[in-house]
C-alpha positions in Angstrom: -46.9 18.9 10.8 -46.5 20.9 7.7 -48.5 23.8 5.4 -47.2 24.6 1.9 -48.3 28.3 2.2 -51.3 30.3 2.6 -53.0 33.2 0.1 -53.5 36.2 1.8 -55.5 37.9 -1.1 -58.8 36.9 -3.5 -56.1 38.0 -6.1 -53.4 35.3 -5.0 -51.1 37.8 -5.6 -49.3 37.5 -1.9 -48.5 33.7 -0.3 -46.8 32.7 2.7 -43.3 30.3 2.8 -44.2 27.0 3.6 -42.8 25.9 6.9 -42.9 22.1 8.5 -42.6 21.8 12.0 -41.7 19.0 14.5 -43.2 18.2 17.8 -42.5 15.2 20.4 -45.2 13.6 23.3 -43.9 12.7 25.9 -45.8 9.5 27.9 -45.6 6.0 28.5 -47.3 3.2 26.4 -48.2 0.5 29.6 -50.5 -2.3 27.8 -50.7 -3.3 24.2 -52.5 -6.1 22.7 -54.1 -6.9 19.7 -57.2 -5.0 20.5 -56.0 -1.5 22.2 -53.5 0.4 23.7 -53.4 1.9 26.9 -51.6 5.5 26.8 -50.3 7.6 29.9 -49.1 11.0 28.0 -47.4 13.7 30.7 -47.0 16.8 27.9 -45.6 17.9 24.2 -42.4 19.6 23.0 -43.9 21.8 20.7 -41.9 23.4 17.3 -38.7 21.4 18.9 -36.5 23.4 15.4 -37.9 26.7 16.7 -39.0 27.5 13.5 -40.2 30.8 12.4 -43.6 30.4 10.8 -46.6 32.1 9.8 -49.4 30.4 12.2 -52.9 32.7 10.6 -53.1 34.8 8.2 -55.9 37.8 8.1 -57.4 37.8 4.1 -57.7 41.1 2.9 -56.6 42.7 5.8 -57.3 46.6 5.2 -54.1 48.2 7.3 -52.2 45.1 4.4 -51.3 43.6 8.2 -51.8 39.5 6.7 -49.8 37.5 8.6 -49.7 36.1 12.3 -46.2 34.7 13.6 -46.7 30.9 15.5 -45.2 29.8 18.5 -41.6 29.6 19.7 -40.0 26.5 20.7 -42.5 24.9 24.2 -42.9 22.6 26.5 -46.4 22.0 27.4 -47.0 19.9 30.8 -50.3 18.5 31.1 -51.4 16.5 34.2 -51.0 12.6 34.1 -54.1 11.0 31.6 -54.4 8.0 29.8 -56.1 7.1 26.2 -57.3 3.9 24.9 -56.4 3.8 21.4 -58.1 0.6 19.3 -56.7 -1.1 16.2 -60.0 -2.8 15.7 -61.7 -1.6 12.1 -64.9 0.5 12.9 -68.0 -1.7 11.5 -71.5 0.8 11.0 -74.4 -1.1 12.3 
């Protein structure tokens, strides 16, 4: 995941660095055909780099406060679920 910068202004005059971060899921893929997949995901590394990055920024923020910091480096656990995932084309009726 990636931004090339943000304006903080109507002016343009001020942008934010670009940053490109890298995240991981961590699961198990337990059936795959031709049709679908069948997903079991447990949680994410999130920003694995711990990259400093500007997450929001406020336009034309009076107090000249325009940017928001993102996460740290985390580990999100989430309880055991599944996702069916299809390679077959959607057709409109």
């Amino acid at each position: 995941m990636g931004c090339q910068g943000l304006h903080v202004d109507d002016a343009n005059s001020e942008q934010s660095e670009g940053y490109r971060l890298f995240n991981a899921l961590v699961g198990l893929d337990v059936f795959k055909n031709s049709l679908f997949n069948l997903l079991f995901s447990a949680g994410a590394f999130n920003n694995i780099t711990d990259e400093t990055y500007v997450a929001f920024v406020n336009i034309n923020s009076a107090r000249q406060e325009f940017y928001e910091a993102g996460l740290p480096r985390n580990f999100r656990i989430d309880k055991i679920g599944s996702a069916i995932l299809t390679n077959k084309p959607y057709e409109r009726q």
